[in-house]
C-alpha positions, 0 to 999 in steps of 0.5 A, a space after each residue: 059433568 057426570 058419568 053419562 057425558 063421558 063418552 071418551 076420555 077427551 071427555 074426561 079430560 075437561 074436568 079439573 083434577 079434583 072432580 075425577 074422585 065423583 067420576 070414579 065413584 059414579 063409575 064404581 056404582 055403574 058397574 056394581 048396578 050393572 053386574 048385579 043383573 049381569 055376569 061379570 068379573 066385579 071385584 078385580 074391575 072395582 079395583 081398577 077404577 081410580 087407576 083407569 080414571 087416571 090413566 085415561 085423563 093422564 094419557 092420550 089414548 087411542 094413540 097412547 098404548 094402554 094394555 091390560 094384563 087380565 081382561 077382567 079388569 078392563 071395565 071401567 075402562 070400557 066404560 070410559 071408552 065409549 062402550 057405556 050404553 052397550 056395558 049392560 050386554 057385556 058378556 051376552 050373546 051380540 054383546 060387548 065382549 068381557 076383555 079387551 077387544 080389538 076389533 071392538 075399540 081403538 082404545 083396545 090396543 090388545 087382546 087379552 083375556 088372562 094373565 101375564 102378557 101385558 110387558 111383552 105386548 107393550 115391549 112389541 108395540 113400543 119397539 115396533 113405535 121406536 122402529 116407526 120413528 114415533 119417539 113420543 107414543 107412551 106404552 102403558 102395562 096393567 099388570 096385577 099382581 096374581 099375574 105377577 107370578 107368571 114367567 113371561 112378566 119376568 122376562 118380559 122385564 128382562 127384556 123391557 131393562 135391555 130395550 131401553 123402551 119407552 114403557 111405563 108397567 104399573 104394578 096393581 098391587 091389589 092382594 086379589 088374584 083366583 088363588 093365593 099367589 106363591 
């Protein structure tokens, strides 16, 4: 199986663990040829594609709450998410939208375009899933680390301590932000 069966991550999830590394590198040359050609955000998506292949094969999106931080680094995951045929419109006119789009896919479960949010949005899904009684649904944040220095991450996990959550945050400590992070 490569990159061109891959539709959904049910897809994705009939491969063997040890056949993801040839899916990623596949995705990577996708985007890379792709942006060549197109306008688009390459290096923080390139930094995310191990993590995205993992993150879909691991967890059960849609219903599990997958939630980007920055917009710019959801493309891999786009890609994965049924949106690999209309990627080569992404940030056209009539296109795909470049960030997480709601309306878009199922497997959006935010809007966002930058930084910051992404504990905050899981922390509202999660209660709001607690609230519902749905014990089970995980809520995953994708946060970078240029985001990192934004207030509402910090008191976001304040909040996130105190809930007691179901949240997973992940840290993608990648040394890549617009500016050098302070």
């Amino acid at each position: 199986m490569n990159l061109c069966d891959i539709n959904t991550p049910d897809d994705l999830k009939q491969l063997k663990s040890d056949e993801l590394q040839a899916i990623a590198d596949e995705l990577r040359s996708y985007i890379v040829n792709t942006l060549s050609t197109h306008p688009g955000h390459l290096a923080s998506s390139l930094g995310t594609v191990e993590l995205t292949v993992a993150l879909h094969y691991v967890f059960n999106t849609p219903d599990d709450k997958l939630i980007w931080d920055v917009g710019h680094q959801s493309y891999p995951h786009k890609i994965l998410t049924g949106r690999r045929e209309s990627f080569q419109s992404i940030r056209t006119y009539g296109g795909i939208s470049g960030f997480p789009k709601m309306s878009e896919s199922p497997y959006d479960a935010f809007g966002t375009g930058h930084s910051s949010t992404s504990i905050s949005a899981a922390l509202g899904m999660a209660v709001a899933s607690r609230m519902q009684g749905n014990l089970t649904r995980k809520h995953i944040a994708v946060i970078g680390d240029g985001s990192m220095t934004g207030g509402e991450a910090f008191e976001a996990l304040n909040n996130v301590g105190l809930s007691k959550a179901n949240i997973l945050v992940i840290l993608n400590d990648n040394g890549i932000s617009i500016d050098k992070a302070v």
